[in-house]
N, C-alpha and C positions, 0 to 999 in steps of 0.2 A: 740390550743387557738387562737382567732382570736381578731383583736383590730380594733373599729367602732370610728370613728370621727367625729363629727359634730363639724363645726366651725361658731358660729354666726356671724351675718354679721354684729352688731349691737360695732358703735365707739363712745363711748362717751364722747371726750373731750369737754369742755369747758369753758368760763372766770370765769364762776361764778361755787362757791363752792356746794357742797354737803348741802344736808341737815341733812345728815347721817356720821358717822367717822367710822373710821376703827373699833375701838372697837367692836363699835353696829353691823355692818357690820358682826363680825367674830362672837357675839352672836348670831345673827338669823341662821349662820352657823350650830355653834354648838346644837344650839337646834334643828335643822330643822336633822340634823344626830341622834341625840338621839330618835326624832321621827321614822325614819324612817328607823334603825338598827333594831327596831321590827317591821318591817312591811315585811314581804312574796310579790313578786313581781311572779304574774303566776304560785300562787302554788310552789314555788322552793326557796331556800335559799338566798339571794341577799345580799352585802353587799355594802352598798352605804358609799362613802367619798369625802365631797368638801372641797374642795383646795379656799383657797383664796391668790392670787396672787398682794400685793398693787403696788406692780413697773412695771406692766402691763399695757398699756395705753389703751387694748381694752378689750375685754371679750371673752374666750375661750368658749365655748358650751361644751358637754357631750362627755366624751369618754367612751364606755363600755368597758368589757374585760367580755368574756365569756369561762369558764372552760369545763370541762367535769364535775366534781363534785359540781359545783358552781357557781355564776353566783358573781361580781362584779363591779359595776359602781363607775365611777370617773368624776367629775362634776368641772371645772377650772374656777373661777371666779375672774375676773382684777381688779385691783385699779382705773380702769379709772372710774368707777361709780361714785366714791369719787368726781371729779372736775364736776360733771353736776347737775344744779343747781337743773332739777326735781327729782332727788334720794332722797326721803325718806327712813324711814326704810322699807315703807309699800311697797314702789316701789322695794327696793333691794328684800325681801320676793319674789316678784312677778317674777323678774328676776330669785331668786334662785329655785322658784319652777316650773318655765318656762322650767328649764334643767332638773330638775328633772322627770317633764314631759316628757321628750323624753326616760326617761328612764322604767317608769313605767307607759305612759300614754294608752299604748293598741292604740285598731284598732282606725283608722286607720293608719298604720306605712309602712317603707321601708324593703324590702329583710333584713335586719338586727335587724328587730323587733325595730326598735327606731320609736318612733310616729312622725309623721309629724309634723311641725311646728306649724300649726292652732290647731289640737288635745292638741299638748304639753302646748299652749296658754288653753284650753279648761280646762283639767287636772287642773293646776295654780291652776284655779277661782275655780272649782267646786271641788276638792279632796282635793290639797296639801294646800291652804292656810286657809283651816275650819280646816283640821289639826289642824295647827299649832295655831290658834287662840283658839281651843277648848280649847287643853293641857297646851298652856300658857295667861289665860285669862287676865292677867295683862297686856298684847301687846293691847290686845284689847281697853283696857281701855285710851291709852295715846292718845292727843287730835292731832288732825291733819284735815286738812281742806278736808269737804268733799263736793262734787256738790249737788247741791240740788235735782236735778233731781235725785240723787243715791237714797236719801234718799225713796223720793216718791216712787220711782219703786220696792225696797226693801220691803216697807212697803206693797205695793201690793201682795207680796211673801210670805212673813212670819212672825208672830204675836210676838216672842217673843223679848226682848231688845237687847237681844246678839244677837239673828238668824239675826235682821235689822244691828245692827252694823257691825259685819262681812260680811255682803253681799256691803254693802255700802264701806266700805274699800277697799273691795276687786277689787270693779269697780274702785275705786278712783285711787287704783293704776296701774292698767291695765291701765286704760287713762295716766296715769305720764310718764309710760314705753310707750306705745303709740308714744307721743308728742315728748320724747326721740329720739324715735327709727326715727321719722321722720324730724328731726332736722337734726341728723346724715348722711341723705340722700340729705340735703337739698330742703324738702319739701316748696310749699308756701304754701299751707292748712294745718293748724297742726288740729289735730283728736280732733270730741269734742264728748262728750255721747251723748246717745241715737244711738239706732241700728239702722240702715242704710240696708234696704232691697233693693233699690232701684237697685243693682249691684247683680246679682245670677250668680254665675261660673256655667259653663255646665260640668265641671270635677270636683273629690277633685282633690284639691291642695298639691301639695308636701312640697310648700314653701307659704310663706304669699304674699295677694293680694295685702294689702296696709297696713300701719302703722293705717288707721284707723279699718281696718278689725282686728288687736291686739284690740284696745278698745272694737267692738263691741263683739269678742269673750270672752272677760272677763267679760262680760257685762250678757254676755247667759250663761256663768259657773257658774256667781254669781247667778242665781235665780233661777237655775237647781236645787231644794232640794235633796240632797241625798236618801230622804223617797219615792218620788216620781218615781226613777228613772226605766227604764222599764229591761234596762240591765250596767253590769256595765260600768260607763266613758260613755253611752249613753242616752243624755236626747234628746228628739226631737226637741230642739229649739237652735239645733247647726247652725252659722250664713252661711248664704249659700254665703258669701261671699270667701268662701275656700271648704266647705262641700257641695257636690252633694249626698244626700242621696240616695242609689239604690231602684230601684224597686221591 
């Protein structure tokens, strides 16, 4: 049995509080496990459990543990989310399905089958949080402030009220986590929407190019329809700011 660690780099202390509490924090938990206790990962049996951690000041990433008979993942997520003022519920979602992602997001990944960071952003937007919004439509429903710009691009996408809601949430928080993640770094540009081509890596990426390269890959997950897609986890409009498609 061998044990995979990924540790995110991502610190998010700071003055102003959450928008989110611990409670809501441990329900998306919980649901997001109930989802995905039925879900098969690669054809094989998976058993997924996240941890939430509130006296952790930063946030753990994915540990897998992979058996001979079984395969299960373990997902550590900190209380530091709680003290950063962009943490919604929609943003923690996105964080939690960001690790979940490395667990189940497919190619592109490392010698240990976990996806790369850009993929695992990718996954987030385009699998795990339509999930989640599907099965608990009432998430969907609570009001939270979305860019207008989501909205439009969304509308470009898909016809129906949910299919625009959820796609538009779903960029809304990838941008949150974004702005987060570049704070943390101390960025003086924070990330704004709309996908940014102007930057094409000559390699994929192992790890993320910039905190804005997280918005625009949640950006390209959100309006990748699952109806559409050509193979799975691969829509062609993954951002080349991580992804060098092969020839």
């Amino acid at each position: 049995m061998k044990f995979l660690f990924i540790i995110l780099f991502l610190f998010l202390n700071s003055a102003a509080k959450a928008q989110i509490t611990e409670n809501q924090a441990i329900e998306i938990i919980t649901k997001l496990e109930r989802i995905y206790q039925q879900t098969p990962a690669n054809s094989q049996e998976f058993k997924l459990k996240i941890f939430f951690m509130p006296q952790e000041e930063y946030v753990f990433g994915s540990k897998g543990v992979w058996g001979q008979a079984h395969s299960t993942g373990e997902i550590f997520l900190a209380g530091g989310v709680l003290t950063n003022q962009f943490f919604t519920e929609e943003t923690f979602l996105a964080l939690a399905c960001h690790e979940v992602g490395h667990l189940y997001g497919g190619l592109p990944w490392d010698t240990s089958h976990l996806s790369y960071e850009g993929q695992a952003d990718y996954y987030a937007a385009n699998i795990c949080m339509k999930k989640y919004y599907l099965n608990y439509p009432q998430e969907l429903a609570k009001k939270t402030y979305l860019h207008e710009h989501y909205f439009k691009t969304c509308l470009k996408q898909y016809t129906s009220k949910q299919e625009i809601r959820i796609c538009a949430k779903t960029m809304q928080a990838g941008l949150n986590l974004a702005i987060a993640s570049a704070l943390a770094i101390n960025e003086i540009l924070l990330p704004g929407p709309a996908i940014d081509e102007h930057y094409q890596t000559d390699h994929t990426l192992v790890g993320r190019d910039s905190p804005q390269c997280i918005a625009d890959t949640f950006e390209a997950g959100a309006i990748c329809s699952l109806a559409t897609e050509k193979s799975p986890q691969s829509c062609s409009n993954k951002p080349k700011c991580w992804f060098k498609p092969t020839k």
